[in-house]
C-alpha positions as YAML, in Angstrom:
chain: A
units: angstrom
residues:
- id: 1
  name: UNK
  ca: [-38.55, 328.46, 269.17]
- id: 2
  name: UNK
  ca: [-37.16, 324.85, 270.30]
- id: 3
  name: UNK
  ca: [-33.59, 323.81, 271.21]
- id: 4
  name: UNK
  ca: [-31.98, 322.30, 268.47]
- id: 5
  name: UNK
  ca: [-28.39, 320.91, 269.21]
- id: 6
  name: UNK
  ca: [-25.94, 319.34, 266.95]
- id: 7
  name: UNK
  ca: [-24.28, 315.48, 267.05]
- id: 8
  name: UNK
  ca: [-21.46, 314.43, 264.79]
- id: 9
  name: UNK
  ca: [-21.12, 313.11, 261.54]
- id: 10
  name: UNK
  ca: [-21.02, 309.63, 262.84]
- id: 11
  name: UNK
  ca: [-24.16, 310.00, 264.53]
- id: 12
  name: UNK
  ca: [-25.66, 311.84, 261.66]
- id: 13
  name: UNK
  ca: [-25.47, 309.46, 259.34]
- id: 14
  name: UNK
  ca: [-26.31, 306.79, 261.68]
- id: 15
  name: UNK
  ca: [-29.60, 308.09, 262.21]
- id: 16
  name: UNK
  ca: [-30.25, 309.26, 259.05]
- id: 17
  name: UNK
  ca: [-29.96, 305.58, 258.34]
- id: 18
  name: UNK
  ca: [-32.36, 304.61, 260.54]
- id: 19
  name: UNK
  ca: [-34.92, 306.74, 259.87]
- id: 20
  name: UNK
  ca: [-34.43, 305.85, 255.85]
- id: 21
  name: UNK
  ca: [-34.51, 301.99, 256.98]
- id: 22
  name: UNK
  ca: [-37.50, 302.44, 259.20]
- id: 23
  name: UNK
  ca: [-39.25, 304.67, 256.24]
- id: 24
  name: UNK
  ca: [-38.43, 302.54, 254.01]
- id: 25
  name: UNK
  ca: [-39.79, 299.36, 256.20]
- id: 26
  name: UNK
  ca: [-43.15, 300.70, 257.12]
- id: 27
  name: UNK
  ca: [-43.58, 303.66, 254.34]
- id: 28
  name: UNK
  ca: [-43.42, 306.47, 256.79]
- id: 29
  name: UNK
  ca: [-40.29, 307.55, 258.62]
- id: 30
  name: UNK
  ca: [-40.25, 308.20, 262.39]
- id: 31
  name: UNK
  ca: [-40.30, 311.59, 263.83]
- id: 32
  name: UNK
  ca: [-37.41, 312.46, 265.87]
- id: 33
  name: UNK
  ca: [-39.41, 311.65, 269.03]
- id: 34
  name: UNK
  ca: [-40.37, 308.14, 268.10]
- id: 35
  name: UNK
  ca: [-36.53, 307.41, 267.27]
- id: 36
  name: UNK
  ca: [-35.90, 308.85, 270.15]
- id: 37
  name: UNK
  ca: [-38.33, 307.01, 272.74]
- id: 38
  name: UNK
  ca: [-37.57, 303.81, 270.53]
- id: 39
  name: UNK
  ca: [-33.66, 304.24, 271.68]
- id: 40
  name: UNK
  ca: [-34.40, 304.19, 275.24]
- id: 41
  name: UNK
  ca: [-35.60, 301.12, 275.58]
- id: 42
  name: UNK
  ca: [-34.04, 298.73, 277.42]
- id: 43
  name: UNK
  ca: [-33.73, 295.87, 275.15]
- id: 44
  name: UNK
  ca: [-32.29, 297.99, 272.13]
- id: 45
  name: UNK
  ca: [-29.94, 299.50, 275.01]
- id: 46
  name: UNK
  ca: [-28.99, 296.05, 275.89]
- id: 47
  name: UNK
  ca: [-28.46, 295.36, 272.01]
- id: 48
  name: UNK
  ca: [-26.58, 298.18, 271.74]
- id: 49
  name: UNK
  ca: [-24.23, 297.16, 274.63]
- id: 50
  name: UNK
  ca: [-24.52, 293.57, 272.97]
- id: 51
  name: UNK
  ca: [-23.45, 294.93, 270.01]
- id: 52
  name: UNK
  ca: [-20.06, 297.59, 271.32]
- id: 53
  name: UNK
  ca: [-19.16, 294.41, 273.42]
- id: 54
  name: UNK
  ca: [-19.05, 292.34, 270.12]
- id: 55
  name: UNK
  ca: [-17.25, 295.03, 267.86]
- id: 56
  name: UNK
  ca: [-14.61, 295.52, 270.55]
- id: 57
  name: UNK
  ca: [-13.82, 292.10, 271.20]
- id: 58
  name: UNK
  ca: [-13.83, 291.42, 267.31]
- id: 59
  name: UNK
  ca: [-11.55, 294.74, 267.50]
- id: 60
  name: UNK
  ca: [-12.98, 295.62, 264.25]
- id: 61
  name: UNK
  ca: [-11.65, 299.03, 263.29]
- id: 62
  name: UNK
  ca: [-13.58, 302.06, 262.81]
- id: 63
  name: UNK
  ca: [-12.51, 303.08, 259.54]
- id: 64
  name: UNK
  ca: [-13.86, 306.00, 258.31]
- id: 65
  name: UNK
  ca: [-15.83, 305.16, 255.02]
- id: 66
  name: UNK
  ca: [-14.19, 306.21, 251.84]
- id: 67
  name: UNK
  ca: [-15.43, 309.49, 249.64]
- id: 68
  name: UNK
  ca: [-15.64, 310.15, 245.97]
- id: 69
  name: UNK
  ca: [-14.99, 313.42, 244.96]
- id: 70
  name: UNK
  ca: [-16.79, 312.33, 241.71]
- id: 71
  name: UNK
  ca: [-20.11, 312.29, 244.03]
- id: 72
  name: UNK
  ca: [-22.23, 315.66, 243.41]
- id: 73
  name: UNK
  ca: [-22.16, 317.91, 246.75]
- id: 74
  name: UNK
  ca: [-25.94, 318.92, 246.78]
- id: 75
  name: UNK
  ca: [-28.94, 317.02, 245.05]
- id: 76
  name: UNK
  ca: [-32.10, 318.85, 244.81]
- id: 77
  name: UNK
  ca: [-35.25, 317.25, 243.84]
- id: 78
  name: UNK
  ca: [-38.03, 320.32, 243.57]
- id: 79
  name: UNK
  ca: [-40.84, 317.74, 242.77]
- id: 80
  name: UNK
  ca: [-41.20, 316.42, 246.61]
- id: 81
  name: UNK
  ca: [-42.04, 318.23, 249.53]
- id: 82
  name: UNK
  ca: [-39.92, 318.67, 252.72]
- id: 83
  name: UNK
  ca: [-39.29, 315.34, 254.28]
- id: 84
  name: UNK
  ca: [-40.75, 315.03, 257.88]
- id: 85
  name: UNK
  ca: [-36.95, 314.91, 259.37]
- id: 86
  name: UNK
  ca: [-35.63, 317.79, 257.19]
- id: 87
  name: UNK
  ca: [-33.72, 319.39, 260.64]
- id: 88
  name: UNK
  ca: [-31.99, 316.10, 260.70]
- id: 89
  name: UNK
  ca: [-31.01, 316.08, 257.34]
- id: 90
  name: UNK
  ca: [-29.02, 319.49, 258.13]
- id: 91
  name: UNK
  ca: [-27.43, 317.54, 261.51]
- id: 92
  name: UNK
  ca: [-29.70, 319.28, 263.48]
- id: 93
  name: UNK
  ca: [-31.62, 317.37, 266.64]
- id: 94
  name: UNK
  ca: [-34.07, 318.01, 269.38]
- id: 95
  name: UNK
  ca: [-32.69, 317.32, 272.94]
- id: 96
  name: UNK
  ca: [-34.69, 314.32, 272.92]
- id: 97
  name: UNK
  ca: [-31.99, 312.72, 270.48]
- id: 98
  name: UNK
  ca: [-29.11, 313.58, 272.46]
- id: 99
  name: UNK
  ca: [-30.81, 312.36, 275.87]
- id: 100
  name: UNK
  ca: [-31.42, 309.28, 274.24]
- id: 101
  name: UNK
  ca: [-27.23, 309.02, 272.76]
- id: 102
  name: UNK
  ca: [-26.36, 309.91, 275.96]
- id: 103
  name: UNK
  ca: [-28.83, 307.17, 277.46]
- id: 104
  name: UNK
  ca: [-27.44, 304.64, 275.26]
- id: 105
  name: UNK
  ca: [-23.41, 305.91, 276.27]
- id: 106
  name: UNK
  ca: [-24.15, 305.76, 280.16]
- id: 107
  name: UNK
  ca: [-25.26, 301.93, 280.04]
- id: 108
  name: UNK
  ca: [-22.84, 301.08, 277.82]
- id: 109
  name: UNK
  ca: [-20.44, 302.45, 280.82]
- id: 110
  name: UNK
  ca: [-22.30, 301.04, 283.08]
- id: 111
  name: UNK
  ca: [-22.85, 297.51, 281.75]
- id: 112
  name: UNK
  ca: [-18.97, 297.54, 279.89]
- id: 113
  name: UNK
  ca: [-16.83, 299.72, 282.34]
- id: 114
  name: UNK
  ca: [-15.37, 301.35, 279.35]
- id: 115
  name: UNK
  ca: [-17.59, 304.47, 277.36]
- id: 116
  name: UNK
  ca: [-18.53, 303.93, 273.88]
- id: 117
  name: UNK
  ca: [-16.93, 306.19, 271.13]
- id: 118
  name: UNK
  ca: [-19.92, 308.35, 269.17]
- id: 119
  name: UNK
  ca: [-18.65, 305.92, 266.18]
- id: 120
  name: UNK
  ca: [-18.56, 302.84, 268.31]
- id: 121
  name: UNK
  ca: [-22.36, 303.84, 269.11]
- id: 122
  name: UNK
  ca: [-23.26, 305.17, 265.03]
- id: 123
  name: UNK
  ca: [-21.63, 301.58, 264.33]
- id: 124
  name: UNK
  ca: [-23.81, 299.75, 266.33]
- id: 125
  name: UNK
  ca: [-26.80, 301.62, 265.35]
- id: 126
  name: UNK
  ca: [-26.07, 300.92, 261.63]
- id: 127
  name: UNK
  ca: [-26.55, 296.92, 262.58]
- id: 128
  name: UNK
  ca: [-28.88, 294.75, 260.84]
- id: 129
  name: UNK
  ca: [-30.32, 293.57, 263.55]
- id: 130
  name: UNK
  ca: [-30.29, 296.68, 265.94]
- id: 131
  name: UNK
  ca: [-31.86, 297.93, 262.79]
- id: 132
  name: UNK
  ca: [-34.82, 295.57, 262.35]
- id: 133
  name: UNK
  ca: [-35.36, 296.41, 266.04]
- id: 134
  name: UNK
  ca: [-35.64, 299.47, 266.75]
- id: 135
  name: UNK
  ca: [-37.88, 299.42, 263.44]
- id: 136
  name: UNK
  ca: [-39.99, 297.12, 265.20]
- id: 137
  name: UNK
  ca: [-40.34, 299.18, 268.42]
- id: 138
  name: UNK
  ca: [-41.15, 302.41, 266.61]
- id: 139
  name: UNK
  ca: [-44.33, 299.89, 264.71]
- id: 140
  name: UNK
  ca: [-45.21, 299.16, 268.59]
- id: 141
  name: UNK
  ca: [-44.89, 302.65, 269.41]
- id: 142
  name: UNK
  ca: [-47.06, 303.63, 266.47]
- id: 143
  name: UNK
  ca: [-49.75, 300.68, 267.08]
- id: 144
  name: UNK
  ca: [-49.96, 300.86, 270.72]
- id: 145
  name: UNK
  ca: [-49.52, 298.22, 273.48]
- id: 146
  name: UNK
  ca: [-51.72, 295.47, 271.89]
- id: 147
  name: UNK
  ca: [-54.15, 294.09, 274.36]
- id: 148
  name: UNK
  ca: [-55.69, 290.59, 274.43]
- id: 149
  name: UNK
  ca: [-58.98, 290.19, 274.49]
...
């Protein structure tokens, strides 16, 4: 049976946005391993950094987002089958997922001198344009270095 460990809410939802942005973007959403490997990239770690940097010196507050009670708790829809992430939907990760937080925390240190808050990292992940990216190395991921010929 594999690991499975669990992130926080901030995190959560962070990725679960992702994954619905990326699905949504190139009609299939990435396994947890693609995210993953997609994360640890340098350049979206640089954006990331980019991004903490910008968001701290903008001191933009992180708020958390306001809930209706009015909102049903569960929503059940028996005519699809399990979604491919269905662990994540539940909070639950492989390793792989953490690694790659953890990746993404340590050059933040290292680049910032300060550590990123899990929300200060969710935030940044929730981007547009941090977004569109890593949605565009999970394609290259999926299509393989191109090679010219």
């Amino acid at each position: 049976m594999a690991e499975l460990v669990r992130l926080g809410k901030p995190i959560t939802e962070a990725i679960l946005t992702v994954l619905k942005y990326v699905g949504e973007a190139t009609g299939a959403e990435p396994s947890q391993e693609e995210f993953a490997n997609a994360l640890k990239s340098y350049f979206i770690l640089n954006e990331i950094g980019n991004q903490i940097k910008f968001l701290r010196k903008k001191q933009i507050l992180l708020q958390p987002p306001e809930t209706s009670s009015e909102l049903p708790f569960w929503t059940l829809n028996l005519m699809k089958s399990p979604p491919r992430n269905s662990l994540v939907r539940v909070g639950l990760f492989y390793p792989n997922i953490k690694e790659a937080i953890s990746a993404a925390q340590r050059f933040v240190k290292d680049s910032s001198g300060q550590e990123p808050s899990e929300a200060e990292i969710a935030l940044s992940l929730k981007s547009t344009f941090i977004l569109s990216e890593i949605k565009n190395q999970i394609e290259w991921q999926r299509n393989g270095p191109q090679k010219n010929v």
